[in-house]
C-alpha positions as a Markdown table, in Angstrom:
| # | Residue | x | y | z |
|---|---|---|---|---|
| 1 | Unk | 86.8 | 144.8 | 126.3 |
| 2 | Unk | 85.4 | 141.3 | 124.7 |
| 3 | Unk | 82.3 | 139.8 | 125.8 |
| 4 | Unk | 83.2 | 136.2 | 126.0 |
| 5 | Unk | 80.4 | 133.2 | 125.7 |
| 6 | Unk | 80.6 | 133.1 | 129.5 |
| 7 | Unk | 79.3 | 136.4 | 129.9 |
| 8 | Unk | 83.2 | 137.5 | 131.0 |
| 9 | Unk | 84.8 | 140.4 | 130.3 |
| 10 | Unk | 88.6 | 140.8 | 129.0 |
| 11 | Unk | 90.5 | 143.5 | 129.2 |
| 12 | Unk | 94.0 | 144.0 | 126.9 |
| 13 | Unk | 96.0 | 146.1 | 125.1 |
| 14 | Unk | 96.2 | 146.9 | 121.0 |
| 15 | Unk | 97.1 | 149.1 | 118.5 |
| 16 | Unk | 94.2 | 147.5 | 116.2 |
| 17 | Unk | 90.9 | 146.6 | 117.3 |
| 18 | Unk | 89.5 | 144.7 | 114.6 |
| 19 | Unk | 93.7 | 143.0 | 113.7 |
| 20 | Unk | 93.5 | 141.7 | 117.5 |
| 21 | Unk | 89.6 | 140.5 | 117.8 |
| 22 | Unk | 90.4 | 138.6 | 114.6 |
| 23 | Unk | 93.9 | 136.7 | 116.1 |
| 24 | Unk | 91.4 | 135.8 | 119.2 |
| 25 | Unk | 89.2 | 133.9 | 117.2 |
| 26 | Unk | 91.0 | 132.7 | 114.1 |
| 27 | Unk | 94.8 | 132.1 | 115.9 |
| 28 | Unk | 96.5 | 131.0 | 118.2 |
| 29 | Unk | 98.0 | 134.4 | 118.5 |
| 30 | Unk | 95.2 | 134.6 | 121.1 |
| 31 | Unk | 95.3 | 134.8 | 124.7 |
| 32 | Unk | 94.5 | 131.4 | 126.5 |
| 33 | Unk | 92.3 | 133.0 | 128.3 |
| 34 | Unk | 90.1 | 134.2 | 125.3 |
| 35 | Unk | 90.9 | 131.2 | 123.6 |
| 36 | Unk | 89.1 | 129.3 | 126.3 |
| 37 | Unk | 86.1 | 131.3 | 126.6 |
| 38 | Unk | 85.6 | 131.7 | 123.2 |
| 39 | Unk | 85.1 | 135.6 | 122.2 |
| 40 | Unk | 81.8 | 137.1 | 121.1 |
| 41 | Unk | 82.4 | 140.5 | 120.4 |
| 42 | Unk | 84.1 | 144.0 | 121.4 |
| 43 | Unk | 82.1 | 145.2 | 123.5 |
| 44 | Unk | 84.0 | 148.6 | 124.8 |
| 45 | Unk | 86.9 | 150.6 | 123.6 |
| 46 | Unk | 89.2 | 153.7 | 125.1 |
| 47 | Unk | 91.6 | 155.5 | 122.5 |
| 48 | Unk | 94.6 | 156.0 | 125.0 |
| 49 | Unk | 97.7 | 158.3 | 123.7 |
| 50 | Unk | 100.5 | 155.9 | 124.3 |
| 51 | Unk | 100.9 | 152.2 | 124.9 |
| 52 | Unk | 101.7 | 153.5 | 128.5 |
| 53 | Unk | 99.1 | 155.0 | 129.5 |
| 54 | Unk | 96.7 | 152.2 | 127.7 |
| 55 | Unk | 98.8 | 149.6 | 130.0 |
| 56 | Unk | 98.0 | 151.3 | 132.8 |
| 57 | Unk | 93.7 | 151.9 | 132.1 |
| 58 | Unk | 94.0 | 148.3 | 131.6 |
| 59 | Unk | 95.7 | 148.0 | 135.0 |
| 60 | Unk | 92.9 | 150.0 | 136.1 |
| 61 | Unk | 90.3 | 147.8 | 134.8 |
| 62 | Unk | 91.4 | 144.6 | 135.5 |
| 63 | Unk | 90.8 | 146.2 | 139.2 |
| 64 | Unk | 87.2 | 146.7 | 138.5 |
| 65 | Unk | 84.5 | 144.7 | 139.7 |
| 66 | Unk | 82.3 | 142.8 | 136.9 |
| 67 | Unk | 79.6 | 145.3 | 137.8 |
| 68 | Unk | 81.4 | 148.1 | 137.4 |
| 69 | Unk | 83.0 | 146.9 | 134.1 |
| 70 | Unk | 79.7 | 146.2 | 133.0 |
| 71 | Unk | 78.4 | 149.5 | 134.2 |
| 72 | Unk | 81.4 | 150.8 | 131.7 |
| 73 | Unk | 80.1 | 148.6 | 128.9 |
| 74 | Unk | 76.1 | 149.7 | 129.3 |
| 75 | Unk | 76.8 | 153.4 | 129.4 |
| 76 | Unk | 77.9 | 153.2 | 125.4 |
| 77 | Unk | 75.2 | 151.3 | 124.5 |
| 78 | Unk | 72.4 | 153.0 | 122.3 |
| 79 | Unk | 69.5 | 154.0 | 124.5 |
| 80 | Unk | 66.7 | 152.5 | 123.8 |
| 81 | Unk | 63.6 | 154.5 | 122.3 |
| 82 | Unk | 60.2 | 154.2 | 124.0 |
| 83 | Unk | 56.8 | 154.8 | 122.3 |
| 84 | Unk | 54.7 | 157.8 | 123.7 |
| 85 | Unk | 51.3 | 156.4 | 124.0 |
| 86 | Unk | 47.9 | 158.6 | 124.5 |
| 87 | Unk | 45.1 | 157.8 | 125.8 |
């Protein structure tokens, strides 16, 4: 998924991560969607075995609601450490 500069999420299918990010922001291999919103970053990945089965988590997300996608996206994010404090 790409975090786009409207706080949207997209969803699509690759074989390359970085090769596909890069046509969305340098291309106009791009999606219009994407090319409208203007992509930020990836934000959240799956490896899928076959361009099937990708097609159809894609379907799957798509389906989501926002909160749930970003649910999806704040699960792989690095926890944040808290300090221990004494008194």
């Amino acid at each position: 998924m790409v975090r786009c500069s409207d706080a949207s999420l997209y969803s699509g299918v690759t074989t390359d991560v970085e090769r596909r990010f890069k046509e969305h922001t340098e291309s106009k291999k791009g999606s219009k969607y994407v090319r409208a919103k203007i992509p930020l970053r990836v934000v959240y990945t799956e490896p899928c075995a076959s361009r099937s089965e990708a097609q159809i988590r894609e379907a799957q997300l798509k389906k989501m609601k926002k909160e749930e996608k970003e649910a999806l996206v704040k699960s792989l994010e690095p926890k944040k450490k808290t300090k221990k404090t004494s008194v």
